[in-house]
Each structure stands twice: as structure tokens, then as C-alpha cells.
VOZA-214113 format. One line per 4 residues: their letters; for each residue x, y, z of N, C-alpha, C. Coordinates in Angstrom, 2 decimals. Layout:
BEGIN
A	X:Y:Z:X:Y:Z:X:Y:Z  ...;
//
This chain:
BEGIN
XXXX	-0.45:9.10:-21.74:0.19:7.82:-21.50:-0.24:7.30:-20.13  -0.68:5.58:-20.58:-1.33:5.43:-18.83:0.04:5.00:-17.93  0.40:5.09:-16.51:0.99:4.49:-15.87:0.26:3.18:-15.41  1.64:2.11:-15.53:0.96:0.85:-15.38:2.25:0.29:-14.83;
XXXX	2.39:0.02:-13.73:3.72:-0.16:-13.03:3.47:-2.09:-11.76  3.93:-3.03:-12.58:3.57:-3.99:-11.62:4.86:-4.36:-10.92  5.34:-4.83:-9.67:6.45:-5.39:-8.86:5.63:-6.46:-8.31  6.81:-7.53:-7.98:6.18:-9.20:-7.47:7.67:-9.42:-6.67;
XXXX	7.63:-10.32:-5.65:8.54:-11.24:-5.23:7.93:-12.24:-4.16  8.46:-12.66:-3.94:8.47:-13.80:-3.05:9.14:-13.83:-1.32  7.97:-13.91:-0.61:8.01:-13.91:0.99:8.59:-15.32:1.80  9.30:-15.20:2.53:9.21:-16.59:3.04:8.56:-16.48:4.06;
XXXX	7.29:-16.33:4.19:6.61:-16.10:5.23:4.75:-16.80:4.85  3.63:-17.24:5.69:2.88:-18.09:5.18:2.36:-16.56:4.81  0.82:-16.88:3.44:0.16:-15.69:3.09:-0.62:-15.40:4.25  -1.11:-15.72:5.01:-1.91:-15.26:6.41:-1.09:-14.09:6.96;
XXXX	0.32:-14.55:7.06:1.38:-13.55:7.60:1.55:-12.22:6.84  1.66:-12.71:5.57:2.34:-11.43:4.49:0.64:-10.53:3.96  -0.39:-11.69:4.01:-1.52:-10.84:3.31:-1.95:-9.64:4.32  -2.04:-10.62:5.84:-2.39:-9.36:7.34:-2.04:-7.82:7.53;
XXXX	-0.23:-8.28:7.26:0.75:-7.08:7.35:0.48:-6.46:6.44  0.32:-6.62:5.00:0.55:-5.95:3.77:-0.82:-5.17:3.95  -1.82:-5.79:4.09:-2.69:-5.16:4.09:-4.07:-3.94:5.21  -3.34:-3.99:5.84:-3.64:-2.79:7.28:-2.93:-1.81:7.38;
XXXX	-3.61:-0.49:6.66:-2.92:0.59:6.04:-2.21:1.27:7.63  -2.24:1.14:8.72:-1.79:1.61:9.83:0.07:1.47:9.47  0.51:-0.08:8.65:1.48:-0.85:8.75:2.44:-0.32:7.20  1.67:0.61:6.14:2.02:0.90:5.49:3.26:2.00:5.66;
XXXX	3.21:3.31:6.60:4.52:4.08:6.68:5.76:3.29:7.34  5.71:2.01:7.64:6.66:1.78:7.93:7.48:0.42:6.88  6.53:0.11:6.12:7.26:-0.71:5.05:7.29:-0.13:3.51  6.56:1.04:3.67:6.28:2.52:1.97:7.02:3.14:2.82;
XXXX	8.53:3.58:2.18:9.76:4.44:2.04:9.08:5.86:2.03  8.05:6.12:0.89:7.56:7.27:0.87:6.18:7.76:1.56  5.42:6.70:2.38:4.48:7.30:3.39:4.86:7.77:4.60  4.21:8.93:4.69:4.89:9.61:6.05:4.13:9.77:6.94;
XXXX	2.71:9.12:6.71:1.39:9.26:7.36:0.00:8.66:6.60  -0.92:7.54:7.93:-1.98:7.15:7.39:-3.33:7.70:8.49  -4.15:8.45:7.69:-5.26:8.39:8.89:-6.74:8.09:8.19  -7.51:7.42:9.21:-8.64:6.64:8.87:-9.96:7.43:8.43;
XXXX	-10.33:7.71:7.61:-11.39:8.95:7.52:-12.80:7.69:7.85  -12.79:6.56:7.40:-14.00:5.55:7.74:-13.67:4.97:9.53  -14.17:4.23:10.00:-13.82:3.01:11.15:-13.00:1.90:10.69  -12.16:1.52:11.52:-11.37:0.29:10.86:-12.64:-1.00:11.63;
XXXX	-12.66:-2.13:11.05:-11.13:-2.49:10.46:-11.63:-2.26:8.83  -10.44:-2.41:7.84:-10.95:-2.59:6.29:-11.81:-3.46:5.97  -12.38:-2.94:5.07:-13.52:-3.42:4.21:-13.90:-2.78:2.83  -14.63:-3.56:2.24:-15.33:-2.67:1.12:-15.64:-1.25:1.54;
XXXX	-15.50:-0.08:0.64:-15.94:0.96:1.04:-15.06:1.62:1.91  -14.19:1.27:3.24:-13.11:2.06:3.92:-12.98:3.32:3.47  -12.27:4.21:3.90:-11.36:5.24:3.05:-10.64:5.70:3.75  -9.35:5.60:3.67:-7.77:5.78:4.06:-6.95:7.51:3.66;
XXXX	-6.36:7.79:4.26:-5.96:9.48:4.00:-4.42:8.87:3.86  -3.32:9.17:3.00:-2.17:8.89:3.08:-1.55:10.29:2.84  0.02:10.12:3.58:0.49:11.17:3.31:1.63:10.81:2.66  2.51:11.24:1.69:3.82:10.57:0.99:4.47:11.65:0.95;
XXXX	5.90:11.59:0.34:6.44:12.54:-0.60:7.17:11.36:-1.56  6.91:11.92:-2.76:7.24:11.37:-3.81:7.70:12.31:-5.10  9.10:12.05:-5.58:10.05:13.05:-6.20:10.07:14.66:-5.90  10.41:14.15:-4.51:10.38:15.69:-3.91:9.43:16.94:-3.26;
XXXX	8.10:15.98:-3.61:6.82:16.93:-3.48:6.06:15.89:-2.52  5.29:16.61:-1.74:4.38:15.87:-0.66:2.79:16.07:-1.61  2.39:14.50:-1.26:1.10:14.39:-1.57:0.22:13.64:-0.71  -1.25:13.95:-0.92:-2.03:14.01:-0.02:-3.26:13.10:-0.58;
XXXX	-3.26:11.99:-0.46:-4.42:11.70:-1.34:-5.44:10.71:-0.55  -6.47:10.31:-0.62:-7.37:9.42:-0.12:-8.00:7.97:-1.03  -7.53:7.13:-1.05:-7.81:5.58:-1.55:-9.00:5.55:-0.48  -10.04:4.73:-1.34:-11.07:3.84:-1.12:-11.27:2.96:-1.29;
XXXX	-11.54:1.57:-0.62:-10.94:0.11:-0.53:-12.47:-0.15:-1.56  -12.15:-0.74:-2.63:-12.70:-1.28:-3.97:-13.24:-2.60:-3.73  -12.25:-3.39:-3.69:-12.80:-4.76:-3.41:-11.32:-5.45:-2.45  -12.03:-6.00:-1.84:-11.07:-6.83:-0.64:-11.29:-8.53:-0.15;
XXXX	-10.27:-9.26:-0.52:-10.79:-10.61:-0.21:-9.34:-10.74:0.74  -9.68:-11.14:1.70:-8.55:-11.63:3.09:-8.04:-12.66:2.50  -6.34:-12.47:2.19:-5.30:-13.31:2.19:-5.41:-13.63:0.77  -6.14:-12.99:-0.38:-6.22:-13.07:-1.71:-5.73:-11.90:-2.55;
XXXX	-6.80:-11.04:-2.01:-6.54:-9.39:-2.87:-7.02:-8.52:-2.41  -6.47:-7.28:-2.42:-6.87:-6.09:-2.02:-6.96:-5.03:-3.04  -8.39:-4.29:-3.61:-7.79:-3.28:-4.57:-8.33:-1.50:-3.98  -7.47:-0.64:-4.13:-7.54:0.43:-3.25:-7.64:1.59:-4.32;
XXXX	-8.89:2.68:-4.43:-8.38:3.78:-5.71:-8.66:4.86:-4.93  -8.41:6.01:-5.99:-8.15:7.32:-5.67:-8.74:8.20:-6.68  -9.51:9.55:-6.42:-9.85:10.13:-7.62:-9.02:11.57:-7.34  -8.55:11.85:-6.09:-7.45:12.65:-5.59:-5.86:12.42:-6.02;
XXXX	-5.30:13.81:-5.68:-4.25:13.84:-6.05:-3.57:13.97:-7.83  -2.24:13.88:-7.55:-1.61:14.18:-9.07:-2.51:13.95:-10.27  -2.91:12.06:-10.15:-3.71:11.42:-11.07:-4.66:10.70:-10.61  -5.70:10.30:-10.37:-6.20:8.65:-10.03:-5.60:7.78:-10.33;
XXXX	-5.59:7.09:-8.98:-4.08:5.64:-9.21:-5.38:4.54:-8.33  -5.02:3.41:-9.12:-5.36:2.34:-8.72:-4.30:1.25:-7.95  -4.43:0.93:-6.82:-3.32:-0.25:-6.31:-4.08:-1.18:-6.17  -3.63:-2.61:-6.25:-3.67:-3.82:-6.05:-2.44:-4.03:-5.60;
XXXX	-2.93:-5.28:-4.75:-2.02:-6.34:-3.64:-2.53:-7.56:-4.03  -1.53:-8.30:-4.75:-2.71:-10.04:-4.99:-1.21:-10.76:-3.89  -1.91:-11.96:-3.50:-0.98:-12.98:-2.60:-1.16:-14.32:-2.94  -0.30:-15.21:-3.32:-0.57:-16.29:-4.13:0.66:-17.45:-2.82;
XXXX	-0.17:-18.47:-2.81:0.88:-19.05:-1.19:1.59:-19.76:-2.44  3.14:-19.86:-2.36:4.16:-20.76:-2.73:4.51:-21.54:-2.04  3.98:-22.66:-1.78:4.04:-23.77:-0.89:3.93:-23.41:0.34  3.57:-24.30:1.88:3.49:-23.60:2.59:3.45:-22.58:3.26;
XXXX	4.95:-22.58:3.30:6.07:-21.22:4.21:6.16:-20.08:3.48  6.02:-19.80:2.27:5.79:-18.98:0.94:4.97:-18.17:0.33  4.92:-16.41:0.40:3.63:-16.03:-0.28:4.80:-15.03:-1.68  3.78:-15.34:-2.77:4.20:-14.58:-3.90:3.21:-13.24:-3.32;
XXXX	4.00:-12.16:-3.72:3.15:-10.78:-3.45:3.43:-9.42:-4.61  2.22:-9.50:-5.08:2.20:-8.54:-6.54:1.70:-7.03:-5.80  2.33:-6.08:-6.28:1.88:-5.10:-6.25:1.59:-4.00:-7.42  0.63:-3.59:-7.65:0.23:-3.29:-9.12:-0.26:-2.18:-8.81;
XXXX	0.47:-0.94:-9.57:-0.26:0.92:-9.36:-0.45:0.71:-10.98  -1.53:1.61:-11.15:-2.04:1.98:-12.54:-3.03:3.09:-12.44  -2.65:3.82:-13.14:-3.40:5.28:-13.73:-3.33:6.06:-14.82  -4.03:7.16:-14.90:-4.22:7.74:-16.28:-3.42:9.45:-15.76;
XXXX	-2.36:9.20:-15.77:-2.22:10.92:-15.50:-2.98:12.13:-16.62  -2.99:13.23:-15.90:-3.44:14.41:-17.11:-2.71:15.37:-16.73  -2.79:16.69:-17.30:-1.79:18.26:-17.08:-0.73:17.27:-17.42  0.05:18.35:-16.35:1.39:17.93:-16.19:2.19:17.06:-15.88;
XXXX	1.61:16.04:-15.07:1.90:14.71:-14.70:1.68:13.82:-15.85  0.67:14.19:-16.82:1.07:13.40:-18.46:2.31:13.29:-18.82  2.65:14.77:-19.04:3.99:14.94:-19.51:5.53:13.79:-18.99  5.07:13.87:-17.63:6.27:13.52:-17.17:5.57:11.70:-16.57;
XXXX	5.12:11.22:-17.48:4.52:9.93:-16.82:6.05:8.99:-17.34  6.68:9.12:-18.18:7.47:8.08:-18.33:8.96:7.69:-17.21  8.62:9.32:-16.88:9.59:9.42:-15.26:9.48:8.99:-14.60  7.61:9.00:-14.16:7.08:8.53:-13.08:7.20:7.08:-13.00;
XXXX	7.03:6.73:-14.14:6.79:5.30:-14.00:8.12:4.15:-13.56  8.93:4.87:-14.06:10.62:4.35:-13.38:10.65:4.56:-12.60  10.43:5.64:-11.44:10.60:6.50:-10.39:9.39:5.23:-9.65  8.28:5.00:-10.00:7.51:4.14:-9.05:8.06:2.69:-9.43;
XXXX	8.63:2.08:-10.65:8.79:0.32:-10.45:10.27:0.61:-9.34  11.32:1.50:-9.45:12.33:1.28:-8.32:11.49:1.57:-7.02  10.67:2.38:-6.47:10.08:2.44:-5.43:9.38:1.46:-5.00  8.61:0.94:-6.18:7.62:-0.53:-5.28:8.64:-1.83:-5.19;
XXXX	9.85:-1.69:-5.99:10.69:-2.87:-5.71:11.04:-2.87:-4.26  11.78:-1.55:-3.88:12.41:-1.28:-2.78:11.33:-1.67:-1.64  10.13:-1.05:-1.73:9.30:-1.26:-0.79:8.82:-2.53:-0.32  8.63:-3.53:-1.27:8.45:-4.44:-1.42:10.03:-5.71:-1.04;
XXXX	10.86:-4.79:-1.37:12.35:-6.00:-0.33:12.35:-5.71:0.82  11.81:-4.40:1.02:11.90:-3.80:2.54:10.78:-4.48:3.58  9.49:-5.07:2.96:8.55:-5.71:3.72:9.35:-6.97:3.64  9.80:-7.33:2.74:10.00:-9.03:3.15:10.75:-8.96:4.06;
XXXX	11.78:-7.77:4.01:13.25:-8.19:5.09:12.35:-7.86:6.27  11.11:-7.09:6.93:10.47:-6.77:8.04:9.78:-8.78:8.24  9.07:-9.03:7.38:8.43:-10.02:7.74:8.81:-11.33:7.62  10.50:-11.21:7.19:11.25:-12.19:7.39:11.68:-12.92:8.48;
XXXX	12.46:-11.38:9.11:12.73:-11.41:10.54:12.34:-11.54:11.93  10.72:-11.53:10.65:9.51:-12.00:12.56:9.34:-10.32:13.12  9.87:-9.17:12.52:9.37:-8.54:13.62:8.22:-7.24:12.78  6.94:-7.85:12.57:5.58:-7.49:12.54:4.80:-6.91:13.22;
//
């Protein structure tokens, strides 16, 4: 069973603001509940090609995995994969401006678990749409408040 987990809401903040923050993995342990660490295995800044080391814990277990920045367009989309860890997971970040003052912000994980993480993908996948919701109210309330 593939995991295919999308979350969206709405920023009141311009996309320049929300695409910047969202997307400079330095800025990620503090708006991802479950990153506990990012380190740069390429040179910043991002680009095609990058590759990012994250550290999480997620349902209880710490994982260790490395995303490689796929394709990247500033203040449009970002897509980030992994052939490490549990499964290969794919993320996307798309940013769509809602009028001015306004960015819509999608966040989209998708993968193919195998072993044992097959088994338990229908867990996972609840276990990640409440996590990217949360994560995702938790950036707006950061980039609401101006403090970025």
C-alpha cells in the first residue's frame, strides 16, 4: 500500500515570506514537531541536487534519513526525496499567493513502504496527515506573528 498523505492551508503572510521560511531546511526543526536535527551533507544555499541529513522521531523511533532536493523553483515548489530510511518518501511544498497578503501552502509526503512498514502503512498514514496538519498550523502561527 503506497502512502500518499497531502495537508494545505492558508498563510496570511505574502508567498516570498512563507515560500523562504518553508523552504531552508536549517528552519525546519523548529516548525517539524518531529525534527530534532538538520545537517548539510552538500553547501548551502539549496538547489537542484543539495542533500540534507534530517534527524526526527516519529511514533516513537528516531530516524535518520537524507532527502535530495529534486527539483526547486523559488516561491513555487520544492520537491525533496529519499532512498534512505523506513521507506523512500517523496515531499513536496507547492505555494500558490491568495491575493496579495496570502500564500496557500501544500505539503505532500508520498511513498511506497516495504517489510514492515507495509504492514503498518495505514497507521502511518494517519499518524503523518495529523502531523503535517499540526506542523503546518504551527508554521503559520510562527509566520503569522512576524517572528521568522
Amino acid at each position: 500500500m503506497a502512502v500518499d498523505v497531502v495537508s494545505e492551508l492558508v498563510i496570511q503572510r505574502p508567498i516570498g515570506t512563507v515560500s523562504e521560511y518553508a523552504a531552508q531546511p536549517d528552519n525546519a526543526p523548529v516548525w517539524y514537531q518531529n525534527i530534532e536535527s538538520v545537517e548539510w551533507e552538500t553547501e548551502p544555499p539549496l538547489a537542484v541536487g543539495s542533500r540534507v541529513v534530517f534527524v526526527a522521531r516519529f511514533l516513537g523511533r528516531r530516524l535518520e534519513y537524507t532527502y535530495e532536493i529534486r527539483h526547486f523553483e523559488p516561491g513555487s515548489r520544492l520537491v525533496m526525496a529519499t532512498s534512505q530510511g523506513p521507506f523512500p518518501m517523496e515531499t513536496t511544498y507547492s505555494w500558490t499567493a491568495e491575493g496579495d497578503s496570502s500564500t496557500r501552502m501544500r505539503l505532500r509526503n508520498r511513498g511506497q513502504p516495504s517489510g514492515f512498514s507495509k504492514m503498518t502503512a495505514p497507521v502511518l498514514t494517519a499518524a503523518m496527515q495529523r502531523a503535517n496538519q499540526k506542523d503546518l498550523d504551527y508554521l503559520r502561527s510562527i509566520l503569522e506573528r512576524g517572528n521568522s
